[in-house]
C-alpha positions as CSV (number, residue, x, y, z in Angstrom):
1,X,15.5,38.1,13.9
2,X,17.0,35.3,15.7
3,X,16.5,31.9,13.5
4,X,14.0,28.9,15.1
5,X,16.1,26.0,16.0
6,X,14.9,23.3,13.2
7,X,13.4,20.2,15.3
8,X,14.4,17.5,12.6
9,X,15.1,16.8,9.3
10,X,11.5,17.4,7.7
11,X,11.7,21.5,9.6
12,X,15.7,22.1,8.3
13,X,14.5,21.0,4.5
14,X,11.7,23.1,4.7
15,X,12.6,26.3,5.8
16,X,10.2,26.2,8.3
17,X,13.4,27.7,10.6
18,X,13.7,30.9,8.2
19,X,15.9,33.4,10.3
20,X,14.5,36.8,9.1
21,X,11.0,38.4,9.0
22,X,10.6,37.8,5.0
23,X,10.5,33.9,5.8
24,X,13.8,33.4,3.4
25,X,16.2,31.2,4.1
26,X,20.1,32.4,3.7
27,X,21.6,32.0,0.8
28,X,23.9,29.5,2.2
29,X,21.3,27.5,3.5
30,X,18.9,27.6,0.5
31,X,22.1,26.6,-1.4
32,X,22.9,23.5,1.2
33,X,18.6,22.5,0.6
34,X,18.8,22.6,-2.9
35,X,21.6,20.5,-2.8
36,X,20.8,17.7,-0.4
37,X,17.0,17.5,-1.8
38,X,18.7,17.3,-5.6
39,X,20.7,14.7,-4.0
40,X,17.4,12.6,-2.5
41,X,16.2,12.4,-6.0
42,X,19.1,11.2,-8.0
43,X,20.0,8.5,-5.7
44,X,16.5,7.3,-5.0
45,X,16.2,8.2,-1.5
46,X,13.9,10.7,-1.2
47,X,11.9,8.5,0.7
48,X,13.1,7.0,4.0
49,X,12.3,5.9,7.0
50,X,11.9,6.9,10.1
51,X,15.4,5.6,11.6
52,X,17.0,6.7,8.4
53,X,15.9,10.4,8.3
54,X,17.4,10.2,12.3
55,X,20.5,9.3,11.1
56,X,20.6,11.7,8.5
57,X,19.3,14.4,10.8
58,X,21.9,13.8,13.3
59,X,24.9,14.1,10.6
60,X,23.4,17.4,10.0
61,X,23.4,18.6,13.1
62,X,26.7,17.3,14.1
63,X,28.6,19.4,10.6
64,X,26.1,22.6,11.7
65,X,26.9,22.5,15.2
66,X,30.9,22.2,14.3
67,X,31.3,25.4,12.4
68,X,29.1,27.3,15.7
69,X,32.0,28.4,17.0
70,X,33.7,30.3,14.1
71,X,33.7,33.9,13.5
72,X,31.8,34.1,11.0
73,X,29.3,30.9,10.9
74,X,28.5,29.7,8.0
75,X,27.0,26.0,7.2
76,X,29.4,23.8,6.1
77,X,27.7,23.0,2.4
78,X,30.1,20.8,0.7
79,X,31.2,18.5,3.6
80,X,27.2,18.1,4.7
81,X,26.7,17.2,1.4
82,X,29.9,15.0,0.9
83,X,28.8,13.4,4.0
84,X,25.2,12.9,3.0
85,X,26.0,11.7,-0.7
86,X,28.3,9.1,1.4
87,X,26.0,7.9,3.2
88,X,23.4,7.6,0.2
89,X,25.7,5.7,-2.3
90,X,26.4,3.2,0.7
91,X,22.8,2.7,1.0
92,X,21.5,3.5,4.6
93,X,20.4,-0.2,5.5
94,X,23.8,-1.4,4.4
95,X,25.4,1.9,6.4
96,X,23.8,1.9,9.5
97,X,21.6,-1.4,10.2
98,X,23.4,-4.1,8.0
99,X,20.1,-5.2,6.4
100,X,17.0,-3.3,6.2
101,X,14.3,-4.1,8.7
102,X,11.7,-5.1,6.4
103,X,14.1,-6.5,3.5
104,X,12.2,-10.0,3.9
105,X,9.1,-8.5,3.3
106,X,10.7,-6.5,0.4
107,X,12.5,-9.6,-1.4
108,X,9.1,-11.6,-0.9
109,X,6.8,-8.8,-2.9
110,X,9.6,-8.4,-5.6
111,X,8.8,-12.3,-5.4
112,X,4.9,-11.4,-5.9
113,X,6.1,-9.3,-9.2
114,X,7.3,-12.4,-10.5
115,X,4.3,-14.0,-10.7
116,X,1.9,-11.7,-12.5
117,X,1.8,-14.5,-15.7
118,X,0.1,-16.7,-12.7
119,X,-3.6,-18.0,-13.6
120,X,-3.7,-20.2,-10.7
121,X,-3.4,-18.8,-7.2
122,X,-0.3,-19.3,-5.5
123,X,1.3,-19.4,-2.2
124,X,5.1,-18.1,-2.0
125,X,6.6,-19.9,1.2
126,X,9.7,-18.1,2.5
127,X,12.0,-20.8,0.8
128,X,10.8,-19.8,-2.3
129,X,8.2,-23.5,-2.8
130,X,5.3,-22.3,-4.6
131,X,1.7,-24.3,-3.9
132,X,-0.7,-23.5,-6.8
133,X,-4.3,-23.6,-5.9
134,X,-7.0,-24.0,-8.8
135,X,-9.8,-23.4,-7.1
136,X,-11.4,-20.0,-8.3
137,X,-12.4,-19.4,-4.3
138,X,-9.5,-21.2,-2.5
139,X,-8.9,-20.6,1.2
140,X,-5.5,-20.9,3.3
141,X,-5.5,-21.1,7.4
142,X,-2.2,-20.7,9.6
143,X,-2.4,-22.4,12.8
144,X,-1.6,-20.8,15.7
145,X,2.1,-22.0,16.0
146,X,2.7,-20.0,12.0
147,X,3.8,-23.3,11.5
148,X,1.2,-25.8,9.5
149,X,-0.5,-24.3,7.1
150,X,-3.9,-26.0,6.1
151,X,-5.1,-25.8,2.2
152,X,-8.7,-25.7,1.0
153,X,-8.1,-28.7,-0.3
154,X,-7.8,-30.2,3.5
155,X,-4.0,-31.3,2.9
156,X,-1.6,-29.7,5.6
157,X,1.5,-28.4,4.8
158,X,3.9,-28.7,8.2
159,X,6.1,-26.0,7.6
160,X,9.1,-26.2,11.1
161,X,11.2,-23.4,11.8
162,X,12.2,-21.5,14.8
163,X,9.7,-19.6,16.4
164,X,12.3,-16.6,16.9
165,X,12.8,-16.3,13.0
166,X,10.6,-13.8,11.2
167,X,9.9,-15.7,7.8
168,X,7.7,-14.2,5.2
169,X,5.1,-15.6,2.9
170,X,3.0,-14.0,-0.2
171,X,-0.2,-14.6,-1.6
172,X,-0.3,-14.0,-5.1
173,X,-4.6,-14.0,-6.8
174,X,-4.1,-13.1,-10.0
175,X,-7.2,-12.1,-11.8
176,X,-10.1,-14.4,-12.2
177,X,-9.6,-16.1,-8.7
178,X,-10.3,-15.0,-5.0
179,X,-8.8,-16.1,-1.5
180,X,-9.4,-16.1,2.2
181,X,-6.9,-15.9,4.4
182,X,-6.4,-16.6,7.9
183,X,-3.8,-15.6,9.6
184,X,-2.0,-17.3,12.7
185,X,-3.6,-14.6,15.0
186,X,-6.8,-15.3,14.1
187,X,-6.9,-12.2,11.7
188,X,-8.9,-12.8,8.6
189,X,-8.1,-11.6,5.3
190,X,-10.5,-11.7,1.7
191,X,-8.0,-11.1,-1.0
192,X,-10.0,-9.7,-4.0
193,X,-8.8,-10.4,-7.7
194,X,-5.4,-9.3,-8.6
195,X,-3.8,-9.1,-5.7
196,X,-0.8,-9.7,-3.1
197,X,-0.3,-9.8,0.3
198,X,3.3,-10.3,2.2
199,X,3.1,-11.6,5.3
200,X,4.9,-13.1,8.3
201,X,4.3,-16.5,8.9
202,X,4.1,-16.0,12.2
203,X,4.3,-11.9,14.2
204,X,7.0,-11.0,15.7
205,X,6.4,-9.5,19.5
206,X,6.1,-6.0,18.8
207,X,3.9,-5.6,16.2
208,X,1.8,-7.4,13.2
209,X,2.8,-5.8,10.0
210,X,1.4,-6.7,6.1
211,X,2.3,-5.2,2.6
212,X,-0.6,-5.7,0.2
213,X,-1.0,-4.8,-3.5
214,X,-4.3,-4.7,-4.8
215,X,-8.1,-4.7,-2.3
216,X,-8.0,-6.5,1.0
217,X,-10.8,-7.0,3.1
218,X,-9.4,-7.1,7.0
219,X,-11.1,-8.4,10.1
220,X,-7.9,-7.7,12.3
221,X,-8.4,-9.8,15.9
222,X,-8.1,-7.5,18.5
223,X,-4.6,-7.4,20.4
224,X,-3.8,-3.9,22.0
225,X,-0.4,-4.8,23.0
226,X,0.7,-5.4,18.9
227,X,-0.8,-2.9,16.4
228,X,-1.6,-4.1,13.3
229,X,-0.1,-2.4,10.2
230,X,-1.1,-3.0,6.4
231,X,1.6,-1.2,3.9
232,X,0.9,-0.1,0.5
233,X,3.0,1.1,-2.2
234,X,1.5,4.6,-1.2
235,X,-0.4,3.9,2.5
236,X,0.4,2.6,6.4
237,X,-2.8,1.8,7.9
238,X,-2.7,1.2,11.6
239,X,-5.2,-0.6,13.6
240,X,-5.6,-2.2,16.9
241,X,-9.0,-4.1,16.1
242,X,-11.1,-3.5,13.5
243,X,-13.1,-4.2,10.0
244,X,-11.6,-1.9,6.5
245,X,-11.3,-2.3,3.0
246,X,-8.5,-1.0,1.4
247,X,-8.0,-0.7,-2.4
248,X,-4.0,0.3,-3.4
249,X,-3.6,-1.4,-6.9
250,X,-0.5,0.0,-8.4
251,X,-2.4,0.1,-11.8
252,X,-4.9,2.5,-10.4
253,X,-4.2,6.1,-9.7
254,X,-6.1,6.4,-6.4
255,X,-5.9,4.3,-3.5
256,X,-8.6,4.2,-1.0
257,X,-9.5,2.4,2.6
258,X,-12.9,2.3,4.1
259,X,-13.8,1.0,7.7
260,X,-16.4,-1.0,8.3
261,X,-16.0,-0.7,12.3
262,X,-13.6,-0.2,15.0
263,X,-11.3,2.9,14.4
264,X,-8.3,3.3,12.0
265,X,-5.5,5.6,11.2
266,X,-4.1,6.2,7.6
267,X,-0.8,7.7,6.3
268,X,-0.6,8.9,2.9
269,X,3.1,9.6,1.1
270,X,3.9,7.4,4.3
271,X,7.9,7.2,3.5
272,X,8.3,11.1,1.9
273,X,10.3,13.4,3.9
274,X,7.9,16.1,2.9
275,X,3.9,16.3,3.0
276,X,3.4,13.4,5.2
277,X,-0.5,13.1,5.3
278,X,-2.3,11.6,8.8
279,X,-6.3,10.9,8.8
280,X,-8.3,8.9,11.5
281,X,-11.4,7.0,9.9
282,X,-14.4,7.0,11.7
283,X,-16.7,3.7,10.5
284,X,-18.7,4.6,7.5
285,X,-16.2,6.8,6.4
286,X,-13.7,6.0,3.3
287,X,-10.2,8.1,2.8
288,X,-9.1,8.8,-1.1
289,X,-5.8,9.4,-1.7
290,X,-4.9,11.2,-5.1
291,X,-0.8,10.8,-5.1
292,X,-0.4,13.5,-7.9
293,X,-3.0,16.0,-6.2
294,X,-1.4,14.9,-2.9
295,X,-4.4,15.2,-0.7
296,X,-6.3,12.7,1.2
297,X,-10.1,13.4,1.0
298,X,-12.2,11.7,3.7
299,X,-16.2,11.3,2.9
300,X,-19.0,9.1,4.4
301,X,-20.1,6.1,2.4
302,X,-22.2,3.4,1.9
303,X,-20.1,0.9,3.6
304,X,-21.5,-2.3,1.5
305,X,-20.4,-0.5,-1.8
306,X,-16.9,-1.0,-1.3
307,X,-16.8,-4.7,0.7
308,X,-20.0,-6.8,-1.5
309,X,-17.6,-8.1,-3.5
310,X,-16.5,-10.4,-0.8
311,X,-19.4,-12.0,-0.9
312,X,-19.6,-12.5,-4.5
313,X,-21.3,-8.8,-5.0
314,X,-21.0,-5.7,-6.6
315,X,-23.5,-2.7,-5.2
316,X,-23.1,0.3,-7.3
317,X,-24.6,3.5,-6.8
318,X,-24.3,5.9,-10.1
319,X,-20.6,4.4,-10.5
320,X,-19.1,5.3,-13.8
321,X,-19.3,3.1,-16.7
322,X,-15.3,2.8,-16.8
323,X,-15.1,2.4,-13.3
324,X,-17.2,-1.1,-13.2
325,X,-15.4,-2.6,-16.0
326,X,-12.5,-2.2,-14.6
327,X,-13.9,-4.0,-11.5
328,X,-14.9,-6.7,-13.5
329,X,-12.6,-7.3,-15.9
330,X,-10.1,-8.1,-12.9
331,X,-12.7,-10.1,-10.9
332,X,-13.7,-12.7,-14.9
333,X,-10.2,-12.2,-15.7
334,X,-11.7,-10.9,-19.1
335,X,-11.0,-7.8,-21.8
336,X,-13.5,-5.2,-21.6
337,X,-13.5,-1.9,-23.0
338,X,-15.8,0.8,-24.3
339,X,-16.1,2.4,-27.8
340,X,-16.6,5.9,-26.9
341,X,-15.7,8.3,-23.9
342,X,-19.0,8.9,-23.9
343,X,-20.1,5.1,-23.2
344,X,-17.3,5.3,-21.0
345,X,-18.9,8.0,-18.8
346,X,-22.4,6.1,-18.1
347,X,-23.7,5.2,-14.8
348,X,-25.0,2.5,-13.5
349,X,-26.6,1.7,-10.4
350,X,-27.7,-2.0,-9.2
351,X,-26.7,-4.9,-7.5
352,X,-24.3,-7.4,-10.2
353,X,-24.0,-11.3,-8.6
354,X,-20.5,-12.1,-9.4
355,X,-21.7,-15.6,-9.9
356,X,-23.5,-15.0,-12.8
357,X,-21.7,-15.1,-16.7
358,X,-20.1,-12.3,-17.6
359,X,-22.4,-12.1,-20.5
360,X,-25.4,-11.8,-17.8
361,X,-23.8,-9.3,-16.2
362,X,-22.8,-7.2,-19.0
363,X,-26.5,-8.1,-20.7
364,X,-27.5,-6.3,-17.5
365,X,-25.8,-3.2,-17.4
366,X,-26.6,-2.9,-21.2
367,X,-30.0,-3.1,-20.3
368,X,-30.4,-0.1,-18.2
369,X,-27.7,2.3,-19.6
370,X,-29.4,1.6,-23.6
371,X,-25.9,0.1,-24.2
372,X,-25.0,-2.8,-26.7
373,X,-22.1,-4.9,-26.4
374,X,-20.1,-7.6,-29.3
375,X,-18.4,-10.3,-27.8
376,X,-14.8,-11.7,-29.4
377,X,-13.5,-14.5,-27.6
378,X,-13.0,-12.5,-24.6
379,X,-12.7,-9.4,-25.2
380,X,-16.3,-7.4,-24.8
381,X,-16.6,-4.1,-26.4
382,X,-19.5,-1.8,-24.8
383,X,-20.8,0.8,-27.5
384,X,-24.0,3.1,-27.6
């Protein structure tokens, strides 16, 4: 049987081009695979980008297409994987671009991971000035120039630079504290406890683009000739205009994104060469991703479950025990834990004011799970 042609890199790893009826690939090209997806793993580079896997693909096809001619054609393994190690010890930014693309935004959250002993709110500018803000709620707004930069506290910071550059700032909220955000587009952003957002001070003309770590509230203003990306460690969320949630703390094995209204499409494993996984959101519906099952599951919810807490609310509905203190133990910056897996696996249902004590709170949940809990300092141990 004659082989399919393999349309890019993704197909040629795959073997989705098998050249005989049992699906196999020949030995020589299971053989060249093996090697080049060994090779992805050692160096760190089994995931890449889109102009990255182009390059790569085109090296391929340029060493296949070279031996065509011969009598006997065979794939040229070692100098494809000569080649391709080459190109992976070099680093492909370095190789083919000079600098990565997003390498601001990737020196400003390695920035972020600096500041994870924070109890203060801070602001990262792109000159590496930090502005800590005490306030438990504090609240930043960029003008529409990216420029000037006004605090909750009413001070303006003035920050000039040319309008061409793209400069990148980060948000850090470490636990404890909340922030709003508002972005020079008018795009509004409710940072929940623990978390990070990188951002350009002001878009560039293509596209709005966002790396957060931890739950974000969006209210993205509507601009159909920029799309608006939000990056996780794990997710690309693309939106024109719209409302969503998204939860990607890199302490939590799931991530998750809900919309609230408008329309949105996610991309779980977003970077992988392999399993690349595409789901459009419909509002009232959230999207689960499991990295280790890699699956996305999409289900309709209760919208206000997942976004009260911006407004200083948590509404549960039969939400495990374990689940909730996690919630709150970011949102009081306190310990909690449970004695038992059992405690653990209790569920509660209500509606918690985030205003309230944690001992209120917990005094609450006690109440209607037949729970006890002992205080020490802060740490709060729920038992049966």
């Amino acid at each position: 049987m004659k082989p399919k042609k393999p349309r890019n890199l993704e197909d040629f790893l795959s073997g989705r081009h098998a050249s005989d009826s049992s699906g196999e690939l020949p030995p020589e090209q299971q053989k060249l695979t093996e090697h080049l997806k060994n090779l992805f793993q050692e160096n760190g580079n089994e995931q890449l980008n889109d102009s990255e896997k182009e390059a790569l693909w085109a090296t391929v096809q340029q060493s296949t297409s070279e031996s065509a001619g011969r009598r006997s054609v065979r794939l040229p393994v070692f100098r494809i994987a000569a080649t391709v190690s080459l190109l992976l010890l070099a680093g492909f930014g370095l190789y083919f671009y000079g600098t990565r693309p997003d390498s601001g935004m990737q020196l400003a959250a390695e920035r972020a991971a600096a500041s994870d002993s924070a109890t203060n709110t801070q602001l990262i500018l792109s000159d590496e000035q930090t502005i800590s803000l005490s306030n438990d709620e504090s609240e930043i707004t960029y003008q529409e120039n990216g420029a000037n930069i006004r605090l909750d506290s009413g001070s303006v910071i003035d920050r000039g630079f040319n309008q061409k550059d793209i400069v990148y700032n980060t948000l850090v909220v470490p636990y404890g504290k909340r922030s709003t955000l508002t972005l020079h587009d008018g795009t509004k952003v409710w940072l929940n406890s623990g978390s990070k957002l990188v951002y350009p001070a002001r878009f560039s003309d293509r596209q709005r683009e966002v790396y957060l770590d931890g739950e974000a509230y969006f209210a993205v203003r509507h601009d159909a000739s920029k799309p608006f990306y939000v990056q996780t460690k794990a997710l690309e969320i693309e939106v024109l205009g719209t409302e969503f949630d998204v939860s990607a703390y890199s302490d939590d094995a799931e991530s998750y994104a809900v919309l609230a209204r408008g329309s949105i499409e996610l991309t779980a494993n977003k970077d992988a060469l392999f399993g690349k996984i595409k789901k459009k959101l419909v509002p009232g519906t959230r999207a689960l991703y499991n990295p280790s099952a890699a699956e996305v599951q999409v289900a309709s919810v209760r919208v206000e479950e997942y976004t009260a807490w911006k407004d200083g609310y948590l509404i549960l509905s039969r939400v495990p025990l374990n689940e909730i203190l996690k919630k709150l133990a970011r949102y009081y910056r306190v310990e909690l834990a449970v004695e038992s897996t059992t405690a653990g696996q209790e569920t509660f249902s209500g509606k918690l004011d985030l205003q309230d004590d944690i001992t209120h709170v917990l005094s609450i949940i006690c109440t209607t799970t037949s729970l006890s809990y002992e205080q020490h300092e802060r740490r709060f141990v729920l038992k049966k």
